[in-house]
VEXVEX-629176 format. One record per residue (C-alpha): residue number from 1; residue in three letters; z, y, x. Coordinates in Angstrom, 2 decimals. Last residue first. Layout:
<nodes>
<node resi="NUM" resn="ALA" zz="Z" yy="Y" xx="X"/>
...
</nodes>
This chain:
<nodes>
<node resi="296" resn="UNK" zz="233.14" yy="19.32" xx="-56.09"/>
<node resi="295" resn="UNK" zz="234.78" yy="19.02" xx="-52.79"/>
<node resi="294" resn="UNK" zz="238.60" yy="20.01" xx="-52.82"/>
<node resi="293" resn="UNK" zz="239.65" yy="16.59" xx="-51.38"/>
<node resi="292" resn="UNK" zz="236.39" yy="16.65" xx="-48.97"/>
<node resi="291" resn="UNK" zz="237.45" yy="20.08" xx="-47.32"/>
<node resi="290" resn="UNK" zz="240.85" yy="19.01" xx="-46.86"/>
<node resi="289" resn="UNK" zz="240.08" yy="15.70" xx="-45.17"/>
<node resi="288" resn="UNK" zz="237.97" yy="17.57" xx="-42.58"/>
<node resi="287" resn="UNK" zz="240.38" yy="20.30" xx="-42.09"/>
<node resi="286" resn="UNK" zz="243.56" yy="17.91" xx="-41.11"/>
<node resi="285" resn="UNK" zz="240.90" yy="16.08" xx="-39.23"/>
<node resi="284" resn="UNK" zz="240.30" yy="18.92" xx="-37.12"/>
<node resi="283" resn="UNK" zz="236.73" yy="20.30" xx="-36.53"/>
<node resi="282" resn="UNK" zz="234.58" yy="18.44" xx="-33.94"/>
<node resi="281" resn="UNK" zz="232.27" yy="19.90" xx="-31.17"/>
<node resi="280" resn="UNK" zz="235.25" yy="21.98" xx="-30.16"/>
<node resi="279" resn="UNK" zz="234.14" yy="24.80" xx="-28.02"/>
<node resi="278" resn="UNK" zz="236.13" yy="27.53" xx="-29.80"/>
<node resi="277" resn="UNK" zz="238.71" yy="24.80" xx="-30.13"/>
<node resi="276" resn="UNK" zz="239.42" yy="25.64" xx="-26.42"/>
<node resi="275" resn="UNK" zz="241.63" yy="28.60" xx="-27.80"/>
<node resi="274" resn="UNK" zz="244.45" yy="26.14" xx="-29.45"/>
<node resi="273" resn="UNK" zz="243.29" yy="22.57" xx="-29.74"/>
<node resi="272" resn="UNK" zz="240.71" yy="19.96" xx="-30.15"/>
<node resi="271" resn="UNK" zz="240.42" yy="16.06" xx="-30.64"/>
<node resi="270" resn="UNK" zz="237.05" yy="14.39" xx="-31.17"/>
<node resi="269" resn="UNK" zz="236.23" yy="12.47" xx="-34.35"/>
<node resi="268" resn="UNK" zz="233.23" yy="10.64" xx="-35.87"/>
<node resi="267" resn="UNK" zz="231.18" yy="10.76" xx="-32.72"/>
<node resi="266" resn="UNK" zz="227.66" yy="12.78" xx="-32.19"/>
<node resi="265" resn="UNK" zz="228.65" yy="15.58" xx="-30.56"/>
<node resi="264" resn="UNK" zz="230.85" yy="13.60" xx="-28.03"/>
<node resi="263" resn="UNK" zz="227.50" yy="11.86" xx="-27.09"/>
<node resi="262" resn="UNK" zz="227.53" yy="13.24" xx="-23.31"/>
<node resi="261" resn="UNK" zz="231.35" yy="12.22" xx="-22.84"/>
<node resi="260" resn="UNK" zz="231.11" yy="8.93" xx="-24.31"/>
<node resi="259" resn="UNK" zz="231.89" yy="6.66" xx="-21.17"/>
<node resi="258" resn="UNK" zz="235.78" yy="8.34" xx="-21.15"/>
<node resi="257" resn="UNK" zz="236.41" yy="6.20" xx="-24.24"/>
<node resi="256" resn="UNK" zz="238.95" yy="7.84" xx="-26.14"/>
<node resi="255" resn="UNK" zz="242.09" yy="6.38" xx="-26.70"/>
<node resi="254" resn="UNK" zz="243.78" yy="7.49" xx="-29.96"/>
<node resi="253" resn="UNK" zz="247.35" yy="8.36" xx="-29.21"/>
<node resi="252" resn="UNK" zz="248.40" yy="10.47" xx="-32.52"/>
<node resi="251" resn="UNK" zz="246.21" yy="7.28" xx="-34.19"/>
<node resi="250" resn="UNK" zz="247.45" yy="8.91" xx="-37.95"/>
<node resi="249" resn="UNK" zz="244.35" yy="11.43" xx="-37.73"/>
<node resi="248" resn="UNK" zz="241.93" yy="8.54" xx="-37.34"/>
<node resi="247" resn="UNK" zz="242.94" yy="6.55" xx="-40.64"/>
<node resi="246" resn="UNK" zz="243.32" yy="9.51" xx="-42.59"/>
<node resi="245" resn="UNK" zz="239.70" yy="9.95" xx="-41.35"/>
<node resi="244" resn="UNK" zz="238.55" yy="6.94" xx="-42.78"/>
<node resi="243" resn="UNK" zz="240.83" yy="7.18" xx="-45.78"/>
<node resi="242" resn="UNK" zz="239.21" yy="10.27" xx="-46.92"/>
<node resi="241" resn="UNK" zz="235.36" yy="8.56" xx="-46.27"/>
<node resi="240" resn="UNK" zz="236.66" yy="5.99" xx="-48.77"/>
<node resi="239" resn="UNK" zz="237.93" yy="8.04" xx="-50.91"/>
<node resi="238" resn="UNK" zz="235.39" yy="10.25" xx="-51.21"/>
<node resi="237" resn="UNK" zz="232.68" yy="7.14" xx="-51.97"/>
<node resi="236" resn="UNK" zz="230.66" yy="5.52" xx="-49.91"/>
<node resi="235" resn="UNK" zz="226.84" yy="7.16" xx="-50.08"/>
<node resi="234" resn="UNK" zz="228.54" yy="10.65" xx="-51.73"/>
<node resi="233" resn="UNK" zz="231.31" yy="10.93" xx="-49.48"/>
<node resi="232" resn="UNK" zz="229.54" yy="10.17" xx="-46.47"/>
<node resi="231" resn="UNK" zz="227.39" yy="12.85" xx="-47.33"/>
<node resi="230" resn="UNK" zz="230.30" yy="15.08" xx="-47.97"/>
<node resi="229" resn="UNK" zz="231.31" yy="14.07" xx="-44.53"/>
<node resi="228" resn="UNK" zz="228.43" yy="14.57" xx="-42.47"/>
<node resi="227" resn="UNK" zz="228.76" yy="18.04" xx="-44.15"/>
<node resi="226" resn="UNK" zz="231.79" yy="18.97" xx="-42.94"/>
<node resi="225" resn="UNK" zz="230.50" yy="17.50" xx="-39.19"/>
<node resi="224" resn="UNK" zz="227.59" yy="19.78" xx="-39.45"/>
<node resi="223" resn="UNK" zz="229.57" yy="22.81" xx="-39.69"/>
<node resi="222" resn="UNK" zz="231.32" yy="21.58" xx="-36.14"/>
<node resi="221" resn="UNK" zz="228.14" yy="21.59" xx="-34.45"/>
<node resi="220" resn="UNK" zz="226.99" yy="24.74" xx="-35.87"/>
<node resi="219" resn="UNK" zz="230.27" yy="26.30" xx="-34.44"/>
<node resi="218" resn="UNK" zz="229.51" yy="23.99" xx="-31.08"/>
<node resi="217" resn="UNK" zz="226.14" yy="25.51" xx="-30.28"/>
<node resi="216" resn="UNK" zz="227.52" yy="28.95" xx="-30.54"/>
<node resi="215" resn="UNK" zz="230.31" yy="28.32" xx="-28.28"/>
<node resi="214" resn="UNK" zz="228.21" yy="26.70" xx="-25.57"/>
<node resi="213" resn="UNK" zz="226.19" yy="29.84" xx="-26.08"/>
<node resi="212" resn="UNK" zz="228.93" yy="31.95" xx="-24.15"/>
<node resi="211" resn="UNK" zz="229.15" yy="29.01" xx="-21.66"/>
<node resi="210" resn="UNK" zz="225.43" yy="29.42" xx="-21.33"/>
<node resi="209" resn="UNK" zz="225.15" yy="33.13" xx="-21.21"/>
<node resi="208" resn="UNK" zz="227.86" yy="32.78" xx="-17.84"/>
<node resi="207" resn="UNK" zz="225.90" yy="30.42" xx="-16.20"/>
<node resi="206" resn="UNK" zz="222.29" yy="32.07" xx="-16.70"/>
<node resi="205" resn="UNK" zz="224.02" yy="35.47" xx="-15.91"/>
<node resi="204" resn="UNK" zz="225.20" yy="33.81" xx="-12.49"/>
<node resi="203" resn="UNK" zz="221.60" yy="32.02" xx="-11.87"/>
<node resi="202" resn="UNK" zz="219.58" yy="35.48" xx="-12.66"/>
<node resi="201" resn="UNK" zz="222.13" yy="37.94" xx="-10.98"/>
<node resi="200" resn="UNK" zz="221.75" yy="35.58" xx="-7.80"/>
<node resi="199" resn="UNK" zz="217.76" yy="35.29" xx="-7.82"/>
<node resi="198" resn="UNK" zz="217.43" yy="38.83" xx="-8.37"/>
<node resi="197" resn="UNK" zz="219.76" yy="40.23" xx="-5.96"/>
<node resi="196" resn="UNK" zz="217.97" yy="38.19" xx="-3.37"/>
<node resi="195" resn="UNK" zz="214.33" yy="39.35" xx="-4.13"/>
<node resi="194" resn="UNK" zz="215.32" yy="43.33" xx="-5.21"/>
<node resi="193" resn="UNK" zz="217.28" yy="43.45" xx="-1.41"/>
<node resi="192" resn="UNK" zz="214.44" yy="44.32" xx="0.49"/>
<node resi="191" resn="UNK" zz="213.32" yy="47.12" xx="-1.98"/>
<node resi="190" resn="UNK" zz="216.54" yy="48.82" xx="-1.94"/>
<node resi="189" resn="UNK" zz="219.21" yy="48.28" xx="-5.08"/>
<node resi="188" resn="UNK" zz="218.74" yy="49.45" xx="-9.17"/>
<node resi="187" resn="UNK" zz="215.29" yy="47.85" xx="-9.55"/>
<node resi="186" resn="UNK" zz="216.92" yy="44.19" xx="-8.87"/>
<node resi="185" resn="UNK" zz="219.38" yy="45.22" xx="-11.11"/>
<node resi="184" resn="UNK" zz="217.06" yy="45.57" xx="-14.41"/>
<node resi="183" resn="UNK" zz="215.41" yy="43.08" xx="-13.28"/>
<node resi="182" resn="UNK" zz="218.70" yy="40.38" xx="-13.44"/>
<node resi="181" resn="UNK" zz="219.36" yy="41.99" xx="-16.52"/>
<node resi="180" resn="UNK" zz="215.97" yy="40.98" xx="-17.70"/>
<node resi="179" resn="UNK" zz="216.43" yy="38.01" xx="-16.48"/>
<node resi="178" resn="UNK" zz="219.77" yy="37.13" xx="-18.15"/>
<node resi="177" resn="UNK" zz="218.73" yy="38.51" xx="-21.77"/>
<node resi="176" resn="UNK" zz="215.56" yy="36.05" xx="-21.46"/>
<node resi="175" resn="UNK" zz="217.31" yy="32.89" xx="-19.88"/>
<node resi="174" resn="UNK" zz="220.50" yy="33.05" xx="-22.18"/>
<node resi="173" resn="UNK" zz="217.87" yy="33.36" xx="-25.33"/>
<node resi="172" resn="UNK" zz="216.19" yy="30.39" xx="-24.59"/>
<node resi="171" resn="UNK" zz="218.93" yy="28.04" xx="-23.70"/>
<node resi="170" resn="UNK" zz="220.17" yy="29.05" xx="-27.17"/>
<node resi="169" resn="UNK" zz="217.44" yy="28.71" xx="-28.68"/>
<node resi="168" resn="UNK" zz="217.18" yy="24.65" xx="-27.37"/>
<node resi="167" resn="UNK" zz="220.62" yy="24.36" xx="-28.29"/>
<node resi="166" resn="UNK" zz="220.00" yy="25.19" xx="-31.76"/>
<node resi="165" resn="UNK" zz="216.61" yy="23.02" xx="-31.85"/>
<node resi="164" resn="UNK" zz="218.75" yy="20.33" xx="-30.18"/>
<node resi="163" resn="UNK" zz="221.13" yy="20.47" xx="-32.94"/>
<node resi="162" resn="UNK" zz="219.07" yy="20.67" xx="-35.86"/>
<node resi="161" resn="UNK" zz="217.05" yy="17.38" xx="-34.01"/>
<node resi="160" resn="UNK" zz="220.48" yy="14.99" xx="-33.93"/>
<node resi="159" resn="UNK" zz="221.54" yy="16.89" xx="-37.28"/>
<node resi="158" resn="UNK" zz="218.91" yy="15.26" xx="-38.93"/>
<node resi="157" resn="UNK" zz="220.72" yy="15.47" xx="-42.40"/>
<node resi="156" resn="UNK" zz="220.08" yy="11.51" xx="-43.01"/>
<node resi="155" resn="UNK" zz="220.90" yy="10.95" xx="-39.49"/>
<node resi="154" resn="UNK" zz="223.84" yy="12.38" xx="-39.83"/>
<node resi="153" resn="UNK" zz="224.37" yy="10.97" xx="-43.30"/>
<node resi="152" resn="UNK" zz="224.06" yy="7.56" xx="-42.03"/>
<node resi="151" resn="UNK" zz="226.89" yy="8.28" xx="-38.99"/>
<node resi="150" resn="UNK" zz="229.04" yy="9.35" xx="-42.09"/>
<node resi="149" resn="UNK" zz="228.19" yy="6.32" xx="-44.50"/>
<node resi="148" resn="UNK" zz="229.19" yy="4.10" xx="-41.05"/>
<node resi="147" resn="UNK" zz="232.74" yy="5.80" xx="-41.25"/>
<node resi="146" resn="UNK" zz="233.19" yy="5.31" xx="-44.83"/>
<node resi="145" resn="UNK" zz="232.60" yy="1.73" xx="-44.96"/>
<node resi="144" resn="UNK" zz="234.73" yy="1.41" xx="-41.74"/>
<node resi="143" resn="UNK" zz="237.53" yy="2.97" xx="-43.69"/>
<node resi="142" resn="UNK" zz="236.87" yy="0.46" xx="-46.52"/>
<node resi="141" resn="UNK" zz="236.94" yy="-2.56" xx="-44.67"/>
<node resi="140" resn="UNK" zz="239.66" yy="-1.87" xx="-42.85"/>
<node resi="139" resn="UNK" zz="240.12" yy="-0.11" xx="-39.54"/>
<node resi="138" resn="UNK" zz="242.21" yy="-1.23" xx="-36.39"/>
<node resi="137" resn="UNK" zz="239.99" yy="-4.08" xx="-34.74"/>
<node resi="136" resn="UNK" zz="236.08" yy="-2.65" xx="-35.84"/>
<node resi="135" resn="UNK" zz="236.99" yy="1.11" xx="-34.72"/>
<node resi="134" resn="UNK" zz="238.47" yy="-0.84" xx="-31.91"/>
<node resi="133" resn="UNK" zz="235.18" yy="-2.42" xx="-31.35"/>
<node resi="132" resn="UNK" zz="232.97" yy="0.30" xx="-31.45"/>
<node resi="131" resn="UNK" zz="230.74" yy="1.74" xx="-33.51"/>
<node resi="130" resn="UNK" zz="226.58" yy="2.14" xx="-33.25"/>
<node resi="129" resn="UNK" zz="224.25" yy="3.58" xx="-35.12"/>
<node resi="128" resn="UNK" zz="221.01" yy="4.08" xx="-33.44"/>
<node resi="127" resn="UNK" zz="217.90" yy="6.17" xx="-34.93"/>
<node resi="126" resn="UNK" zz="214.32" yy="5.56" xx="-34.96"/>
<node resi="125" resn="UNK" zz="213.05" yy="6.26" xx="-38.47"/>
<node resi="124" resn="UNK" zz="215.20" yy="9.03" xx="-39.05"/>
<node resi="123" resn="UNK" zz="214.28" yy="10.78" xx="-35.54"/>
<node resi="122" resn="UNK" zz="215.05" yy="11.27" xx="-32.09"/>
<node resi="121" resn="UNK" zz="218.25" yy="9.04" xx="-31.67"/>
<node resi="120" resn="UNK" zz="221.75" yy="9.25" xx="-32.39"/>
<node resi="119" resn="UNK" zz="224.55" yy="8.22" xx="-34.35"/>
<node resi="118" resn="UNK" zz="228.11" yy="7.45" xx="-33.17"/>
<node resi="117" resn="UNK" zz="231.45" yy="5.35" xx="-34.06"/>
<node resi="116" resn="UNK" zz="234.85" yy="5.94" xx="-32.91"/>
<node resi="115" resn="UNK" zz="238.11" yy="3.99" xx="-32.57"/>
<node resi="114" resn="UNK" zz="238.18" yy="4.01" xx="-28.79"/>
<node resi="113" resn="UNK" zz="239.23" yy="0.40" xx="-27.14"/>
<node resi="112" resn="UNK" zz="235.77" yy="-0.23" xx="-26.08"/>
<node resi="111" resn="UNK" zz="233.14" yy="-2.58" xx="-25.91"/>
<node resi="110" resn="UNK" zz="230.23" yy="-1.45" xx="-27.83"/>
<node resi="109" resn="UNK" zz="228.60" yy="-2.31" xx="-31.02"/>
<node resi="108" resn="UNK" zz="224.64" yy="-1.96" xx="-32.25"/>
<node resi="107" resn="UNK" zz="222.78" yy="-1.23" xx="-35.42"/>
<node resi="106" resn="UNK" zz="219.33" yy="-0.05" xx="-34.85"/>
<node resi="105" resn="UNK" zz="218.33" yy="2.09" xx="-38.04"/>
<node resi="104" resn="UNK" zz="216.47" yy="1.12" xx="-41.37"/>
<node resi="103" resn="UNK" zz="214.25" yy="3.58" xx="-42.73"/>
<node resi="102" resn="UNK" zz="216.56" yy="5.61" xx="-44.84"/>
<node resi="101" resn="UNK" zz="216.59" yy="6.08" xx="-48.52"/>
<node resi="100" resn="UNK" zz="220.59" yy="7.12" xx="-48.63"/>
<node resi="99" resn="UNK" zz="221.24" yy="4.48" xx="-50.59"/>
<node resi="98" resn="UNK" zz="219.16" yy="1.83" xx="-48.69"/>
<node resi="97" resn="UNK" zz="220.71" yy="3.13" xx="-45.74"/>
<node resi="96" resn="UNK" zz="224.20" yy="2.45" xx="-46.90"/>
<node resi="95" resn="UNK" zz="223.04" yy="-0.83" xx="-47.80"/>
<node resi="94" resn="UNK" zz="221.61" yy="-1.71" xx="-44.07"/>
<node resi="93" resn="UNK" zz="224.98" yy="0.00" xx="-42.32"/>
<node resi="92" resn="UNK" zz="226.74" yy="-2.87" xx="-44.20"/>
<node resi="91" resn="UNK" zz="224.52" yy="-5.79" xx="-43.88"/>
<node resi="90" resn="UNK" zz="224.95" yy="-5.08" xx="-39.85"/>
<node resi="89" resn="UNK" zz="228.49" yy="-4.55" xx="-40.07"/>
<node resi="88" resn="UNK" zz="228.72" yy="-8.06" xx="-41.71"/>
<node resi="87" resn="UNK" zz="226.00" yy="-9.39" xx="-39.79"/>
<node resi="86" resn="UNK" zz="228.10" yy="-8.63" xx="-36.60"/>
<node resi="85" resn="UNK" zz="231.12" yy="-10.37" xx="-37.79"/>
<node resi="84" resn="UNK" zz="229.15" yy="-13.20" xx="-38.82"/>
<node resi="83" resn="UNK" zz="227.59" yy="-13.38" xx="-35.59"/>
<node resi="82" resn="UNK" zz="224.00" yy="-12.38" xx="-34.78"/>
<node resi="81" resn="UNK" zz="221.19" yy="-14.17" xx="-33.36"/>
<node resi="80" resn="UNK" zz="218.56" yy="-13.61" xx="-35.96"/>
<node resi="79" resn="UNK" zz="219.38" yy="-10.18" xx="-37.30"/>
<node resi="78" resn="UNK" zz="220.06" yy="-9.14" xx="-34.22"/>
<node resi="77" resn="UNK" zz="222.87" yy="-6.63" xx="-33.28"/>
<node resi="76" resn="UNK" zz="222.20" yy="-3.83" xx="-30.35"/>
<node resi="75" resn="UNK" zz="224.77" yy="-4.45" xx="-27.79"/>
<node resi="74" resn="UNK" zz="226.26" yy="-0.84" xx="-26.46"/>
<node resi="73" resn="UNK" zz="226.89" yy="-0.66" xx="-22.83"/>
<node resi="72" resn="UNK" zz="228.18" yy="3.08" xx="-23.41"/>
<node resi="71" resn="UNK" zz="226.14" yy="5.24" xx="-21.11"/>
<node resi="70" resn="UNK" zz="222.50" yy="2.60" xx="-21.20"/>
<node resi="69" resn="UNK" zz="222.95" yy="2.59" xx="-25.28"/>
<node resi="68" resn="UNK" zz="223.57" yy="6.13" xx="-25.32"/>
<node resi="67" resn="UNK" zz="220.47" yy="7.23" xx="-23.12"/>
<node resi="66" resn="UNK" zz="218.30" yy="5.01" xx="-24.31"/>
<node resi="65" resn="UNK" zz="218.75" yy="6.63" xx="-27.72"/>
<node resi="64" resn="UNK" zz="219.10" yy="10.35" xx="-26.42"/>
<node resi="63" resn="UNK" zz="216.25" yy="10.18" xx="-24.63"/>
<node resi="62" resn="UNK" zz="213.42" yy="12.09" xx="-26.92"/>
<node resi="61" resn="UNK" zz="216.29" yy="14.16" xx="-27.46"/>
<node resi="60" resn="UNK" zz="217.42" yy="15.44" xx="-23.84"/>
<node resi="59" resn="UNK" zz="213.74" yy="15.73" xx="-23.87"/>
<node resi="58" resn="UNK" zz="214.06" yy="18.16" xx="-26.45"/>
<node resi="57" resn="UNK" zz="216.84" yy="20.08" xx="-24.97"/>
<node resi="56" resn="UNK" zz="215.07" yy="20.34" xx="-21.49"/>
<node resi="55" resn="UNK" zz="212.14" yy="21.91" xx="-23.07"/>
<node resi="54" resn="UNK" zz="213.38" yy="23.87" xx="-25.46"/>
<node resi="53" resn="UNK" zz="214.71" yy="26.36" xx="-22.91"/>
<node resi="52" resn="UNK" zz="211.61" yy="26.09" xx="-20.26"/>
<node resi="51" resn="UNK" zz="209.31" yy="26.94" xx="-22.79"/>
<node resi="50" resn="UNK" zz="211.18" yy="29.45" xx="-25.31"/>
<node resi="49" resn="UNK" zz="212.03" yy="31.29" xx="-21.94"/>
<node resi="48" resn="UNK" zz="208.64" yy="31.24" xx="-20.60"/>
<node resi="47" resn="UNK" zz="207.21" yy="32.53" xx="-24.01"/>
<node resi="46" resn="UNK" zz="209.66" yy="35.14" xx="-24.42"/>
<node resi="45" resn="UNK" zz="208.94" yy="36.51" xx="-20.61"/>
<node resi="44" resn="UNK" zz="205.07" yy="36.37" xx="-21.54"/>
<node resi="43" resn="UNK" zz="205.78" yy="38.74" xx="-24.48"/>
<node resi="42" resn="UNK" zz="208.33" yy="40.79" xx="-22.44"/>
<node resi="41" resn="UNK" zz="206.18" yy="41.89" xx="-19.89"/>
<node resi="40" resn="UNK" zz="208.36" yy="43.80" xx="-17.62"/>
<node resi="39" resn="UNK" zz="207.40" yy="46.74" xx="-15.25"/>
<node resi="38" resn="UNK" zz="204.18" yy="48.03" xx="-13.56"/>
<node resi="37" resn="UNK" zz="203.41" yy="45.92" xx="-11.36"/>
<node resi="36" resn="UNK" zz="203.86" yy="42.56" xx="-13.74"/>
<node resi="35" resn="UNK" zz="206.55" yy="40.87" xx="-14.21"/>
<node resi="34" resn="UNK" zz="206.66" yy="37.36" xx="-16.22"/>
<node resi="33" resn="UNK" zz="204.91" yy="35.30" xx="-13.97"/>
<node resi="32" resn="UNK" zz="206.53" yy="36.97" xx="-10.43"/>
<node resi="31" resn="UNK" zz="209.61" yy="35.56" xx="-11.95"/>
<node resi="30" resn="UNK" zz="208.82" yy="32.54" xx="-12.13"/>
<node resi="29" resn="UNK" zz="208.13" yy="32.05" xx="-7.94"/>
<node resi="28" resn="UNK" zz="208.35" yy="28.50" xx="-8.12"/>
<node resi="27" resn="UNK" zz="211.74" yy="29.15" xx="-6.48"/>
<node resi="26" resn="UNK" zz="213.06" yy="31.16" xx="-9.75"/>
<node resi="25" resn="UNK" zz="211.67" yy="28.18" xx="-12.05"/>
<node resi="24" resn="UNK" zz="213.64" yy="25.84" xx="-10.28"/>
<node resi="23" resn="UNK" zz="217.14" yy="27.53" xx="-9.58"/>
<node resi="22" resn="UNK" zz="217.03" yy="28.70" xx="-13.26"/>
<node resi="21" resn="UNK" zz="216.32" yy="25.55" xx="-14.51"/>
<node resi="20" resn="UNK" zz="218.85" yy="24.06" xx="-12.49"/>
<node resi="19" resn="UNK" zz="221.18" yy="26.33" xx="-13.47"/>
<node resi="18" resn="UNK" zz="220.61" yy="25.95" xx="-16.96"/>
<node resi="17" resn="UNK" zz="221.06" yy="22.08" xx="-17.29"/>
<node resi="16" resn="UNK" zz="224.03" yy="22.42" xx="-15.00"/>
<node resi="15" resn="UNK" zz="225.88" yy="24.99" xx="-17.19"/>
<node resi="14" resn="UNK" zz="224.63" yy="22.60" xx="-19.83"/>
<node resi="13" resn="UNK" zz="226.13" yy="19.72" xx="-18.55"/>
<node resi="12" resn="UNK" zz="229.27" yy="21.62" xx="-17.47"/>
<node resi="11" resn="UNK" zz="229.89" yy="22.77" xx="-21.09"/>
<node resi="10" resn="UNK" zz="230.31" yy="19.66" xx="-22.58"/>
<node resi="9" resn="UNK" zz="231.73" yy="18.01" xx="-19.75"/>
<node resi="8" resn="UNK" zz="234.37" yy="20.47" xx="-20.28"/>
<node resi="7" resn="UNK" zz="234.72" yy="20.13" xx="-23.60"/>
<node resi="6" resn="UNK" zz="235.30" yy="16.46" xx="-22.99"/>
<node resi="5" resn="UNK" zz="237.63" yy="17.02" xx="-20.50"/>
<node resi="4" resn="UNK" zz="240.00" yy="19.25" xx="-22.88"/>
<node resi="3" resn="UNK" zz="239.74" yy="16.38" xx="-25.33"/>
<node resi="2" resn="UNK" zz="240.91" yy="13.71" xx="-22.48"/>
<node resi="1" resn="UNK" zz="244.09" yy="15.88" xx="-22.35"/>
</nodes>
């Protein structure tokens, strides 16, 4: 069930992320900023909400790099100093960028027995692509061609910005519906009571919006993974990006790296199932290789 705990760490961390935000900003007397005497400003309430909620996303973004190399020990391959087996991926992800017209990445591996590979960073020109050595150990040469052409084409689409935008939106909007909720209840009870009701309406509306957003966030994530693929597709070829994920759907007992629970987004595959798929950041392989055999 490692793909129900993945979901779940996916929604904890931003459960977590918006508590503490809420927690924060309610104890620095936030509130008090965004009503005035005589009821609710909503133009300063938008702005605080568009503040605080981009603001953790994007810095989630500025350290997304460091963040994954630190998380999942990966070794980022150079030039000078590398292996043969390392130039070889190295040479590999450096064509595929060519193609696609991209500043070179970082190109890194990390120990693990997950077949998987991510992309992340901040921007184009200062992104990380890193697989792992049992992607390395159990795929050919042209299934990892097709895997590193889909990391590329992440990068190429900037889905690691689209989706912290999205998120960032999303944080928004759960803090503005929940507080004014929260006001509207804080009016509804005695005068001595408005304070306390306001904080806990507030932090349990920002919980509950965020797990409802969660679902949000992974729909677009899940659209960006069909089109990860028709780039990868077009930079390596269909079949090669169809064999890839042939490749992953016939490892039934796949071991996934428990390390890579805050990139999840950003991996080649994650398993999913039944009503949890909702907050799948993946869709399944049997959909992904559809797709590209009826792309155009």
């Amino acid at each position: 069930m490692t793909w129900i705990k993945r979901i779940g760490f996916f929604l904890l961390t931003n459960i977590l992320i918006m508590t503490t935000i809420s927690i924060v900003t309610t104890l620095m007397g936030s509130m008090g900023f965004s009503i005035r005497a005589f009821g609710l400003d909503l133009t300063q309430l938008i702005v605080f909400c568009l503040m605080w909620g981009m603001a953790g996303s994007f810095i989630s973004l500025l350290l997304s790099k460091m963040m994954a190399k630190w998380t999942m020990g990966v070794k980022v391959i150079d030039p000078k100093q590398a292996s043969a087996h390392e130039m070889d991926v190295y040479r590999r992800v450096q064509s595929l960028a060519q193609r696609a017209h991209l500043p070179m990445p970082e190109v890194g591996i990390y120990e693990s027995p997950e077949v998987n590979a991510f992309a992340t960073g901040p921007s184009k020109s200062s992104a990380l692509v890193a697989v792992s050595t049992g992607l390395l150990n159990r795929m050919n040469t042209q299934e990892l061609e097709g895997v590193l052409a889909h990391e590329l084409s992440h990068v190429a689409n900037g889905d690691m910005v689209t989706l912290t935008l999205i998120q960032g939106v999303v944080n928004s909007f759960a803090m503005f519906i929940s507080r004014i909720i929260a006001y509207v209840a804080a009016n509804a009870v005695k005068e001595e009571m408005a304070h306390i009701v306001r904080i806990v309406v507030t932090i349990a509306l920002d919980i509950v919006f965020s797990i409802l957003g969660s679902m949000a966030v992974a729909y677009f994530s899940r659209q960006r993974e069909f089109r990860a693929d028709a780039g990868g597709a077009k930079l390596a070829g269909r079949e090669s990006m169809i064999s890839a994920l042939e490749s992953l759907r016939q490892m039934v007992e796949m071991p996934e790296d428990p390390r890579g629970e805050a990139i999840a987004s950003f991996k080649i595959s994650s398993k999913k199932g039944g009503f949890i798929s909702l907050f799948a950041t993946h869709p399944a392989l049997e959909d992904r290789i559809l797709a590209l055999k009826q792309m155009r």
